[in-house]
N, CA and C of each residue as an Amber inpcrd file, in Angstrom:
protein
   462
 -12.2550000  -1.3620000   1.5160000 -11.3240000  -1.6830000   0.4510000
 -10.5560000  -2.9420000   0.8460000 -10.2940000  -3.9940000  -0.2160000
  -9.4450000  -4.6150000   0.3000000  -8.0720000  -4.8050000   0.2700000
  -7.3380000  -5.7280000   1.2740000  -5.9310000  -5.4700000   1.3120000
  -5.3870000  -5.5760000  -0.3570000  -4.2100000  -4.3460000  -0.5970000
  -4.1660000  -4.1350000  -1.8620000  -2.3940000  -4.7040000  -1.7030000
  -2.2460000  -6.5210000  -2.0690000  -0.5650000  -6.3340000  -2.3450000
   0.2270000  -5.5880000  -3.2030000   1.5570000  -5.8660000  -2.7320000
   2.5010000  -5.3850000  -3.8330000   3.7320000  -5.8720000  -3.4240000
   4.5380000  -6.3450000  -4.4980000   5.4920000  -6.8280000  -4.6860000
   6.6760000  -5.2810000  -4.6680000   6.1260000  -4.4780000  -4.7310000
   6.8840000  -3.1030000  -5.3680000   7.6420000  -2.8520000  -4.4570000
   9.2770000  -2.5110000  -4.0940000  10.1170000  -1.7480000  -3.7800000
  10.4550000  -0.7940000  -3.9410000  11.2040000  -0.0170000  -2.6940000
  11.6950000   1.2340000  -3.2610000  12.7350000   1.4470000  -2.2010000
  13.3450000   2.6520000  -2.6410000  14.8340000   2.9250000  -1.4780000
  15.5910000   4.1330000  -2.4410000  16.6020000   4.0010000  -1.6760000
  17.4280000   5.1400000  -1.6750000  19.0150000   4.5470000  -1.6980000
  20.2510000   4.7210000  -2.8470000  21.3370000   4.1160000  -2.3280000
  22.1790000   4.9030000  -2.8350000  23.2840000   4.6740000  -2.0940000
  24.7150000   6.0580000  -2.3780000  25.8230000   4.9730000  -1.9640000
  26.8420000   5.5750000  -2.2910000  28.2630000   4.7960000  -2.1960000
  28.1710000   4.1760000  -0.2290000  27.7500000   4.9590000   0.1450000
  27.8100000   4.7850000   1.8900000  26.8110000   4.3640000   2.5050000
  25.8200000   3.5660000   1.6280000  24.8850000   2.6280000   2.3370000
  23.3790000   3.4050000   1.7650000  22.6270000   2.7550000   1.9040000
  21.0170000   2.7390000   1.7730000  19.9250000   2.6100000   2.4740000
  18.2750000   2.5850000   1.8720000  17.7110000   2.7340000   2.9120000
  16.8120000   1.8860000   1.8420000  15.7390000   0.8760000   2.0530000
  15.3490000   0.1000000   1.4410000  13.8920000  -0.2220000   1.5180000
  12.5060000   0.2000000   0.9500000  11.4760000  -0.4730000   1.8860000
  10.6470000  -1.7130000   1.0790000  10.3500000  -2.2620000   1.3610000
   9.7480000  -3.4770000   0.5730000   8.4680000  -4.1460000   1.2810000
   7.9120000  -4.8550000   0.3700000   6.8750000  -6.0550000   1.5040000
   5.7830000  -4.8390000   1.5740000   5.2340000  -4.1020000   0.4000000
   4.3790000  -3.1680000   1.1010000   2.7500000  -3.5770000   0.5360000
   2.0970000  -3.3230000   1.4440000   0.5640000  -3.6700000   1.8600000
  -0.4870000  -2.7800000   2.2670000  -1.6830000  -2.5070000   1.5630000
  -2.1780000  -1.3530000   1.7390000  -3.9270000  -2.2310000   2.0180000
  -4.0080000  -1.8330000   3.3260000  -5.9390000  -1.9810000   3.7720000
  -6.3240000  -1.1590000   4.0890000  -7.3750000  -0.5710000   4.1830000
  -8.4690000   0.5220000   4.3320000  -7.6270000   2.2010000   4.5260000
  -6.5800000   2.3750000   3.5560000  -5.6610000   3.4360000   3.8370000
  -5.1680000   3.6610000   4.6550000  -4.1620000   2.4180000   5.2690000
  -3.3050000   1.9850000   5.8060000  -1.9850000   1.0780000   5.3560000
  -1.2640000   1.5330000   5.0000000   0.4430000   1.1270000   4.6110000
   1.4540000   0.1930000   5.5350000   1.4500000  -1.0520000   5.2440000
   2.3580000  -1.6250000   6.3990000   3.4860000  -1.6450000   5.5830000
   4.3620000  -2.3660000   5.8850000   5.7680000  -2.3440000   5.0100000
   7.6190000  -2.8480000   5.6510000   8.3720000  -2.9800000   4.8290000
   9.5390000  -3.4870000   5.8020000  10.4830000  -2.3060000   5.4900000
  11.1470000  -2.1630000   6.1340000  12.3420000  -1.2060000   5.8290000
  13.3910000  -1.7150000   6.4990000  14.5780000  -1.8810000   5.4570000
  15.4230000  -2.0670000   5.7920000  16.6550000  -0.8500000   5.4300000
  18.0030000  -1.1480000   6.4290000  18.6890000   0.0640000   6.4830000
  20.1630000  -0.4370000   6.5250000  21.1590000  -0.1350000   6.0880000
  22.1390000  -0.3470000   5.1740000  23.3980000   0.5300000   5.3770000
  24.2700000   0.9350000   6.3610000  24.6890000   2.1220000   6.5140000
  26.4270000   1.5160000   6.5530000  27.3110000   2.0810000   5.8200000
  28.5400000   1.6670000   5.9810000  29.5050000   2.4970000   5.6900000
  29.0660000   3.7850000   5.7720000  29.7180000   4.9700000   6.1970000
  31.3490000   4.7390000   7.1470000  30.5330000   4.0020000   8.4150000
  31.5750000   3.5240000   9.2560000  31.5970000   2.8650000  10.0190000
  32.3510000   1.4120000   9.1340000  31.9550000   0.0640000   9.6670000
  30.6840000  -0.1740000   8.7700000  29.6550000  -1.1410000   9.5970000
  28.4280000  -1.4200000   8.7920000  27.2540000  -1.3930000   9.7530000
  26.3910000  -1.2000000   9.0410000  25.1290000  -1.1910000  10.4990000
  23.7760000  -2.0220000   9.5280000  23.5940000  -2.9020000   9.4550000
  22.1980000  -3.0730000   8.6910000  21.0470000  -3.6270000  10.1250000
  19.8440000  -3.1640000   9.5710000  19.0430000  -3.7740000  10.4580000
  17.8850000  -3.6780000   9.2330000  16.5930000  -4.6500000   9.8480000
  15.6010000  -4.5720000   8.9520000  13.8920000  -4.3350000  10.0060000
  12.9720000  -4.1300000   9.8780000  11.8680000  -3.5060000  10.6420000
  10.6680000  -3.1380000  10.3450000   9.5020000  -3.5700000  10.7480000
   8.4380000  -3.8210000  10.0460000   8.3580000  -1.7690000  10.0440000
   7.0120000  -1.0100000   9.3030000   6.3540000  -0.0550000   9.6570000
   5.2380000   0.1680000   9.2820000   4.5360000   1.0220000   9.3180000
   3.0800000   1.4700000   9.0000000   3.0620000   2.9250000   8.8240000
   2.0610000   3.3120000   7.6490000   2.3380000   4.7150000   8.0040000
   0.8480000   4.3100000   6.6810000   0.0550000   5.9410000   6.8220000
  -1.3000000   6.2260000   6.3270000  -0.7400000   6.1690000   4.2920000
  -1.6610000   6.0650000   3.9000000  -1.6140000   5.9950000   2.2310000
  -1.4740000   7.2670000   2.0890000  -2.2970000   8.4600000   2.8030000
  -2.0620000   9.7390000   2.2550000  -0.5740000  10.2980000   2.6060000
  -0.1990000   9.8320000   3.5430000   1.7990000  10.3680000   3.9270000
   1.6850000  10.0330000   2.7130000   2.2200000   8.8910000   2.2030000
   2.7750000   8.2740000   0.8110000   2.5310000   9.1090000  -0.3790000
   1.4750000   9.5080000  -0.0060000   0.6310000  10.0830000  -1.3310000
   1.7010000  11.7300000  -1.4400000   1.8610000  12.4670000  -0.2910000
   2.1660000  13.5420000  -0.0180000   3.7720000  13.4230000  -0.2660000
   4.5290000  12.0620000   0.1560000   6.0650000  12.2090000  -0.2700000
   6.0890000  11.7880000  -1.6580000   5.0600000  11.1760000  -2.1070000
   5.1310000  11.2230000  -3.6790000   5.4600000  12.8480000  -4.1980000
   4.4440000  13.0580000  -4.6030000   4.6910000  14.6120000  -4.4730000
   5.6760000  15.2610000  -4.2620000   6.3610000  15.2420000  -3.2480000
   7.4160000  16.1340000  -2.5440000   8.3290000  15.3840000  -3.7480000
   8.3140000  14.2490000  -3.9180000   9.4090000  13.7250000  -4.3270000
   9.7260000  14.2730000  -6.1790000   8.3150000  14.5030000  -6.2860000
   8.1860000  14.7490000  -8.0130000   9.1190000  15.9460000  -7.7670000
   8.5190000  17.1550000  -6.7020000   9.0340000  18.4830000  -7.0060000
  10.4860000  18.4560000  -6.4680000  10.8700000  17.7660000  -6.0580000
  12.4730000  17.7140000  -6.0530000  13.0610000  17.5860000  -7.3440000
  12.2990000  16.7440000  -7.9650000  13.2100000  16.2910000  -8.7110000
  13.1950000  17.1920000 -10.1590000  12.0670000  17.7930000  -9.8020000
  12.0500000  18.2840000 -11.3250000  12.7620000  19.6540000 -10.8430000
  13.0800000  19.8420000  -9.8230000  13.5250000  21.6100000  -9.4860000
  12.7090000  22.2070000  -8.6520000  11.4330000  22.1940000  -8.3000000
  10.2190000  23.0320000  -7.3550000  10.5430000  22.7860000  -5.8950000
  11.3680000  22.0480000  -5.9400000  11.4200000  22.0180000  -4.0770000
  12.5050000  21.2100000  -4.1850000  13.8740000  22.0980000  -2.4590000
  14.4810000  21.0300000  -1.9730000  14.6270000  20.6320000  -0.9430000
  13.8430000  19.6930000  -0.7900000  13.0100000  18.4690000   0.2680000
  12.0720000  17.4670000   0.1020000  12.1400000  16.9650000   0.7310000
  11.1970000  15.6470000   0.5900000  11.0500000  15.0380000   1.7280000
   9.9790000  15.1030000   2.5720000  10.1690000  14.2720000   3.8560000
   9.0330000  12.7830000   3.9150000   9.5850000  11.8660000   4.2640000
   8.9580000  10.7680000   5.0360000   8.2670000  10.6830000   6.6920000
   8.0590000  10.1640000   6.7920000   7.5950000   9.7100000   8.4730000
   6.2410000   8.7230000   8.1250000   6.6780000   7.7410000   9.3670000
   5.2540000   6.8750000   9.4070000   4.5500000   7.1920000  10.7750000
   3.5330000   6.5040000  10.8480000   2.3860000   6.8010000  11.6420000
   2.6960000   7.0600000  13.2850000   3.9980000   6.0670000  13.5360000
   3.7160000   6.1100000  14.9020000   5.6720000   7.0050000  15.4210000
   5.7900000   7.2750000  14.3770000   7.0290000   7.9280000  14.4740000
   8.5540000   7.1430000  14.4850000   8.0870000   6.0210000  13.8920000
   9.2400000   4.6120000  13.6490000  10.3150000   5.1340000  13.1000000
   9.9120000   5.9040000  11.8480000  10.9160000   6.5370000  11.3010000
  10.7620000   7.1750000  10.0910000  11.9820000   8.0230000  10.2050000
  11.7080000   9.5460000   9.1430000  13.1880000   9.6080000   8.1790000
  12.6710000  10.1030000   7.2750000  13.3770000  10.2820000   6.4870000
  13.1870000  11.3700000   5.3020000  14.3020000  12.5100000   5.4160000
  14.6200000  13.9170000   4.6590000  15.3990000  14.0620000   3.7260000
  15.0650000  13.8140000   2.2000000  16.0080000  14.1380000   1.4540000
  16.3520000  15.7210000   0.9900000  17.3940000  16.1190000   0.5120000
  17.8230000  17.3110000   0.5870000  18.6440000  17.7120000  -0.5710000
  18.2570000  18.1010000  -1.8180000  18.9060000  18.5990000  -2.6000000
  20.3400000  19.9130000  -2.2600000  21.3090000  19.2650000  -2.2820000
  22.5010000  20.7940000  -2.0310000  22.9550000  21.1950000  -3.3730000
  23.2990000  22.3300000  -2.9810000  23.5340000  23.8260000  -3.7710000
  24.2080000  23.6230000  -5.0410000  25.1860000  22.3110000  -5.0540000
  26.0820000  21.9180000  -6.4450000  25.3550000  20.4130000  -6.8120000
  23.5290000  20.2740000  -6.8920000  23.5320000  19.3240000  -7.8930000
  23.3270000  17.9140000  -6.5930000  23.8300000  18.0930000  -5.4960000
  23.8230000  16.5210000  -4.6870000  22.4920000  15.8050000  -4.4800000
  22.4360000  15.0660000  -3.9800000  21.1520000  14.5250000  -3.0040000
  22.2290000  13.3200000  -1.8320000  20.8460000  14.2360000  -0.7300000
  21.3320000  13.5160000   0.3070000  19.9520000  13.7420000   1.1710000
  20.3230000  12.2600000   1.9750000  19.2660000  11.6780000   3.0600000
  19.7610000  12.0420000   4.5690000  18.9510000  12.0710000   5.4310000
  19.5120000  11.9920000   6.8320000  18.1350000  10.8110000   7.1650000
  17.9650000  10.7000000   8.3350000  16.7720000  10.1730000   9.2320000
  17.0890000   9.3650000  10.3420000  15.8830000   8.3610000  10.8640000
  16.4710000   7.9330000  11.5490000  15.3480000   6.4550000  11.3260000
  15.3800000   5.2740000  11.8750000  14.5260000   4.3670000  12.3610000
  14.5630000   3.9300000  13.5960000  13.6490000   3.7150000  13.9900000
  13.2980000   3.3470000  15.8480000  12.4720000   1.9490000  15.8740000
  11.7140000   1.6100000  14.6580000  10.7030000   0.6250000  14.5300000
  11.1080000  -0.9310000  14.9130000  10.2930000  -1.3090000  15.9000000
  10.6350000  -3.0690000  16.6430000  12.0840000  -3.2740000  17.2610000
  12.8740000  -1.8640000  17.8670000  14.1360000  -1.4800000  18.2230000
  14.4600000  -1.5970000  18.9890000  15.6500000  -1.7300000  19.9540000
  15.2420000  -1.0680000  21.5990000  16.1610000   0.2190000  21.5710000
  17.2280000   0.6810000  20.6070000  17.5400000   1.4020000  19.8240000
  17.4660000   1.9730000  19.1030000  17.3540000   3.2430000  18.2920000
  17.5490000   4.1110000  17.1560000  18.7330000   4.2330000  16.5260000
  18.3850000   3.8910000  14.8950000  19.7090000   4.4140000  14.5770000
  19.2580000   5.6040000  13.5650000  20.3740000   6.3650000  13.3430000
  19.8980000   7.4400000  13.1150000  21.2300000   7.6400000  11.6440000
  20.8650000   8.5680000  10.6500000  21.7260000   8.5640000   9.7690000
  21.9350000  10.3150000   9.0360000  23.1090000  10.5320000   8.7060000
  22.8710000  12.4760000   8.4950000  23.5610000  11.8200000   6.9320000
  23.0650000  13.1620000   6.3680000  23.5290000  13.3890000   5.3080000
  24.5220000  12.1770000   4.1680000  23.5920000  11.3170000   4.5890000
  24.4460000  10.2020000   3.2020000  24.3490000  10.4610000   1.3750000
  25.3610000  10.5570000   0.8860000  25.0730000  10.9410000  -0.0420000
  24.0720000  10.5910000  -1.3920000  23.0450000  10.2300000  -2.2860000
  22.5220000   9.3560000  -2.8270000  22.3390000   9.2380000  -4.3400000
  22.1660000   8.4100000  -5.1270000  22.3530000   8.6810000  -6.1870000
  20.8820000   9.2720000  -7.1310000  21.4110000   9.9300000  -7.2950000
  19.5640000  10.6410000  -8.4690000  19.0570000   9.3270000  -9.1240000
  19.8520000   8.0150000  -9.6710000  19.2420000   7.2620000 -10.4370000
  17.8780000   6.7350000  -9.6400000  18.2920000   6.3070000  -7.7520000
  17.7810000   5.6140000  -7.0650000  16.6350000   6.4070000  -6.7360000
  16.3380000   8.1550000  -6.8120000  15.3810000   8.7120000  -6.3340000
  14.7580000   9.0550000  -7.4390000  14.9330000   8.2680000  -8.3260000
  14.2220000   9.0070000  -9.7680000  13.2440000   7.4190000  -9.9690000
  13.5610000   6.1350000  -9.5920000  13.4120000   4.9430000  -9.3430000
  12.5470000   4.6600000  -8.7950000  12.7440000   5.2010000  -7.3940000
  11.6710000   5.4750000  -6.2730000  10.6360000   6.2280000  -5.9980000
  10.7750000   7.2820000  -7.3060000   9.7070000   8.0680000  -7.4010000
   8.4740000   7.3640000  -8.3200000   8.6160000   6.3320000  -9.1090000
   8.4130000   5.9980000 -10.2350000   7.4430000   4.7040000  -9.3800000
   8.1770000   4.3160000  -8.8700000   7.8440000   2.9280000  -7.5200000
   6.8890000   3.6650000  -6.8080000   6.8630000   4.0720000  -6.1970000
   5.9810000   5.3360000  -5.1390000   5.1500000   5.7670000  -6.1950000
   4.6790000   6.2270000  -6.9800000   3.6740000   6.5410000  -7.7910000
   2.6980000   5.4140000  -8.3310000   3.7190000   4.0440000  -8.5360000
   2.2770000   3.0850000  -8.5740000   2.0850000   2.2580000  -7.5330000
   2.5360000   2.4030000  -6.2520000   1.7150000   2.0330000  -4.9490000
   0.4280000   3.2520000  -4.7230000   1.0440000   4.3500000  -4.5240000
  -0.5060000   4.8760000  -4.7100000  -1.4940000   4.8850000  -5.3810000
  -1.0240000   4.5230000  -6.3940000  -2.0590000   4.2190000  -7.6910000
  -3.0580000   2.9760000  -7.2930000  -2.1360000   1.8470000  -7.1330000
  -2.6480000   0.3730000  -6.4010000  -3.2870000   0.8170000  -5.3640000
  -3.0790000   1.3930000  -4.7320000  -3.7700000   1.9730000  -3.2710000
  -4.8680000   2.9380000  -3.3790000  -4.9310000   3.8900000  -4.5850000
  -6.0700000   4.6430000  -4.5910000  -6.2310000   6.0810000  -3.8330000
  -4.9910000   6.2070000  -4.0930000  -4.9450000   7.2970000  -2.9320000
  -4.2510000   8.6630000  -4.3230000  -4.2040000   9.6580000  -3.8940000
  -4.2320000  11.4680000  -4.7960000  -2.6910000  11.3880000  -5.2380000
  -2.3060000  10.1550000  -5.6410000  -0.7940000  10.5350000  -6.2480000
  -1.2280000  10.7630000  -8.3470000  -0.4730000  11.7530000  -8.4790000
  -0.8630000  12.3720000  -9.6330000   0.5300000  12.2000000 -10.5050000
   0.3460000  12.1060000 -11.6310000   1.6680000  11.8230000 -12.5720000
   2.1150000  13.3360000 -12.7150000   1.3090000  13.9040000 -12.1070000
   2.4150000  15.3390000 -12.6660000   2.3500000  16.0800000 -10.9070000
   3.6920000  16.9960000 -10.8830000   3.8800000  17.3310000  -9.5330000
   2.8110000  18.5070000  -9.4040000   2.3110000  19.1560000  -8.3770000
   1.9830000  20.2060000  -8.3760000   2.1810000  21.6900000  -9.0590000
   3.6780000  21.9510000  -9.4740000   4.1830000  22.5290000 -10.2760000
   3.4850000  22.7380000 -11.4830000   2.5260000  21.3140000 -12.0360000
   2.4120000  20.6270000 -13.0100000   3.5350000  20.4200000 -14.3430000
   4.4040000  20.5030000 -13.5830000   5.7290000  20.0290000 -14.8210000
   5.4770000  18.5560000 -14.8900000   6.3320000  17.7210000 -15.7510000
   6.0640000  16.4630000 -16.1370000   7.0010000  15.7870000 -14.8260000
   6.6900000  14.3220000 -14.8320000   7.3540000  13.9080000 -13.8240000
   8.9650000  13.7570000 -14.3620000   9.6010000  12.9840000 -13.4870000
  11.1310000  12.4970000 -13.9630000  11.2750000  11.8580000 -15.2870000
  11.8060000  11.5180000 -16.2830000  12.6570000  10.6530000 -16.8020000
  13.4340000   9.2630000 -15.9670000  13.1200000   7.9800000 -16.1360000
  13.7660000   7.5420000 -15.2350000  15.4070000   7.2040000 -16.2190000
């Protein structure tokens, strides 16, 4: 297959900083990509960092991500290939969303982030974004979640 660009972004943002990935590139079902990270909770922390991670992860937090959102699940996890970095969103009990994770990628440091709060617009966004990179990529992302309920509304 060949390298499949994309201009497409995606991320995650809440009053207390974000998580951002962009620059993403897909060859023989393989995902490179930038992520950048945004944290100002306390003080500010941004850094930015290449990663890689397989088309089928992607394919699988697609997914996770549909059934969050429609109600079937609360979670959603990330991780790339070589363990650069992860990322858990977490629906709570009154309605929230929130991220934790961490990045390690081109570092000599980790930074690591709990429970930031995020806004539904940005994961309803990103779900939408994430559904046509896999698409471009060719990989088992499906417009409807497993559930088979319909996807989000953005």
């Amino acid at each position: 297959m060949d390298e499949v660009p994309s201009t497409r972004a995606w991320g995650f943002e809440g009053a207390a900083g974000g998580i951002a990935i962009s620059g993403v590139r897909e060859h023989a079902g393989r995902v490179t990509a930038e992520v950048a990270v945004d944290i100002r909770a306390a003080g500010r922390f941004a850094c930015t960092c290449p990663i890689g991670f397989s088309a089928e992860v992607l394919a699988r937090f697609h997914r996770q991500l549909g059934a969050l959102l429609t109600g079937g699940a609360r979670h959603a996890t990330f991780g790339d290939v070589g363990d650069e970095m992860a990322l858990t969103i977490d629906a709570t009990d009154d309605g929230r969303l929130r991220i934790s994770g961490f990045v390690a990628a081109g570092m000599t440091t980790a930074v690591s982030f709990n429970n930031l709060e995020i806004d539904r617009g940005s994961l309803v966004r990103s779900y939408l974004v994430v559904d046509l990179i896999c698409r471009e990529a060719g990989v088992a992302a499906v417009a409807r979640t497993s559930e088979g309920a319909s996807p989000p509304a953005p």
